[in-house]
C-alpha positions in Angstrom: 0.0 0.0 0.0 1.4 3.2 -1.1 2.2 5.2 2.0 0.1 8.4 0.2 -2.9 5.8 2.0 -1.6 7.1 5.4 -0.2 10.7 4.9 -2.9 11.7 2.4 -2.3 14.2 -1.2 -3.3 17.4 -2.0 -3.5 15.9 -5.7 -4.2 11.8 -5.2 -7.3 11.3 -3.3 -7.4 8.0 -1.7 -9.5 4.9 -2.5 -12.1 3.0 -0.5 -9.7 0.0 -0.7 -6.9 2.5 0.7 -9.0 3.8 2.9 -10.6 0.7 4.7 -6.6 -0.8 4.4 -5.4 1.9 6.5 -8.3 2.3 8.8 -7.6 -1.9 9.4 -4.3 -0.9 10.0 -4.7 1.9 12.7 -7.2 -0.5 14.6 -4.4 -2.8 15.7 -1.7 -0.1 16.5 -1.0 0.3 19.9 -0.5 4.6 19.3 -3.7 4.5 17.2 -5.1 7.1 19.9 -2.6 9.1 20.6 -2.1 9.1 16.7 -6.0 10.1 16.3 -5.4 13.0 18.8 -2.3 14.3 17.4 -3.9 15.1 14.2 -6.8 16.5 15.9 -5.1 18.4 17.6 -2.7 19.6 14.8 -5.4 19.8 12.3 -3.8 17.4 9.9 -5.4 17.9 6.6 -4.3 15.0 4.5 -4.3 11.3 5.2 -5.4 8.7 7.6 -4.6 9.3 10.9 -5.4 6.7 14.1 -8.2 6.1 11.4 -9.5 8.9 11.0 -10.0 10.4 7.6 -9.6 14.2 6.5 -12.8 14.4 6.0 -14.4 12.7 8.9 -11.7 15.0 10.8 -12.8 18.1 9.5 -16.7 17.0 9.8 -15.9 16.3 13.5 -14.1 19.6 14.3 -16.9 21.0 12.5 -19.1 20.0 14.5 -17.6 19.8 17.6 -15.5 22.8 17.6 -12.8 21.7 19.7 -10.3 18.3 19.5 -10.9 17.2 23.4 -14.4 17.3 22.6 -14.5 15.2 19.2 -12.2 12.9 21.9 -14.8 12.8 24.5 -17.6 11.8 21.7 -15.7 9.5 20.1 -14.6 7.4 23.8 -18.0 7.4 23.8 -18.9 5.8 21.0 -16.2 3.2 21.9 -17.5 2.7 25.1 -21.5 1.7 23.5 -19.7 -0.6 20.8 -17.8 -2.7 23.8 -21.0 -2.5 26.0 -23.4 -3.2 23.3 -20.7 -6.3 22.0 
């Protein structure tokens, strides 16, 4: 997988097979959520990140306004998947 998949381009948008690659790939990294808040936090514009896409990023700080929220919401969601598994 071309590493474009994780760091995004301004010219090469990715694939759904990219995409769901790289979102399987962040699921099992142990840094997945300190990688997710980084580039919430930083505002990364491109790429997957603790798989998160640009534009469910930018959707979610739309929304949300600020990263600890978008954080808070998405520990939540987390927390109804295990419950509800």
């Amino acid at each position: 997988m071309p590493s474009v998949a994780f760091y995004g381009s301004t010219e090469i948008p990715l694939t759904r097979k990219e995409l769901r690659l790289a979102r399987g790939i962040c699921a099992s990294c142990p840094v997945q959520r300190s990688c997710m808040i980084a580039s919430l936090r930083g505002r990364e514009r491109y790429g997957v990140w603790g798989g998160i896409d640009e534009k469910t990023r930018r959707r979610l700080l739309r929304a949300y306004k600020d990263w600890r929220a978008v954080i808070d919401y998405i520990d939540a969601v987390n927390a109804e998947r295990t419950r509800s598994a």
